[in-house]
N, C-alpha and C positions, 0 to 999 in steps of 0.2 A: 376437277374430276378425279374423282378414285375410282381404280381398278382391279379384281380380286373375283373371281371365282365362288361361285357357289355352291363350297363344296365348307366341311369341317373339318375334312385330314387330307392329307399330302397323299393321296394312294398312288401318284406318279408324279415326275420328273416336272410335267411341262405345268403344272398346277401351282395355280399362283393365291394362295392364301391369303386374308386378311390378315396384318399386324398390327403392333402398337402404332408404327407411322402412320399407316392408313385412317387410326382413331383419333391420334394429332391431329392431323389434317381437317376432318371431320368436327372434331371439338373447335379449333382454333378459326374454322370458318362460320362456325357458330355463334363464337365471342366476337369476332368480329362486324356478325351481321346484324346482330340482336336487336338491336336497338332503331335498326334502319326500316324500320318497314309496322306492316299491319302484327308481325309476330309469327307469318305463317310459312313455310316451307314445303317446297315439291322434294319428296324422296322419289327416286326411281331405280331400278337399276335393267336389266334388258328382259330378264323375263315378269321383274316385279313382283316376285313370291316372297320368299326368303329373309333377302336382304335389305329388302324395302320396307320389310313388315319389323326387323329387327332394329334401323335407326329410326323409323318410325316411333317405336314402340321407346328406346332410351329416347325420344325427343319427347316426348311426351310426357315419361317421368320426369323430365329433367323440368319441364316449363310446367307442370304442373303438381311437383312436389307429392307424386301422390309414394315415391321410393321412402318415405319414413311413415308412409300411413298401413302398406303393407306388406312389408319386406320380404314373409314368406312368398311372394306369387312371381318374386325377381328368379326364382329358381325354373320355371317352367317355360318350357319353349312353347305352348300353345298358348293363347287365349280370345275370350271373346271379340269378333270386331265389328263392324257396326252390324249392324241388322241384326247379330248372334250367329254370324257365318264366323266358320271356326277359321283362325290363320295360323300359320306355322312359320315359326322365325328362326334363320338362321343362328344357332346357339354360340357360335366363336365370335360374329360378328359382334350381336347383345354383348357377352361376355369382355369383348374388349371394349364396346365402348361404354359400359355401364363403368368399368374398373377406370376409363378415362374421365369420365362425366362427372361420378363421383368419386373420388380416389382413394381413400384411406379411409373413408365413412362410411363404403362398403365396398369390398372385396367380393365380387362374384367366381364361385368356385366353376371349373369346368366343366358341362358334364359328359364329356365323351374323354375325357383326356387327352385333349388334347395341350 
């Protein structure tokens, strides 16, 4: 289980952010699981918007290699999902775990600066 806030900036104290750990963990329960099963994965998180929609979204590139088919669309925090209901993804989570998923093969840039 990881735990983190559905937010993209620290605007208080008690806020507890996604980090690189957090995408370790994530990644590394990944590699580990891969191979054990039909291939498929329950993302959740308590309200299931955001966050769900963002390792959702890096699980997806990542088993379906579609991240060198169209690089420009890694920059945007919307896109279509099933039916063409628009979703909106947590932009720090994507961001850490795409820069974990993929590492040096692409660097996804911030876009709130955080």
């Amino acid at each position: 289980v990881v735990k983190f806030h559905d937010t993209e900036k620290q605007w208080n104290d008690d806020v507890v952010l996604m980090n690189e750990s957090d995408a370790d963990r994530i990644y590394e329960f990944v590699q580990r699981t891969m191979d054990n099963g039909n291939g498929a994965y329950m993302v959740h998180c308590t309200a299931g918007k955001s966050r769900s929609q963002a390792v959702g979204y890096v699980l997806n590139e990542w088993f379906n290699g579609k991240h060198g088919v169209r690089p420009d669309q890694l920059a945007y925090d919307e896109y279509e999902g099933l039916y063409g209901q628009s979703r909106t993804m947590n932009s720090l989570v994507r961001r850490l775990l795409m820069n974990r998923f993929f590492g040096d093969s692409l660097k996804v840039a911030p876009l709130w600066g955080v």
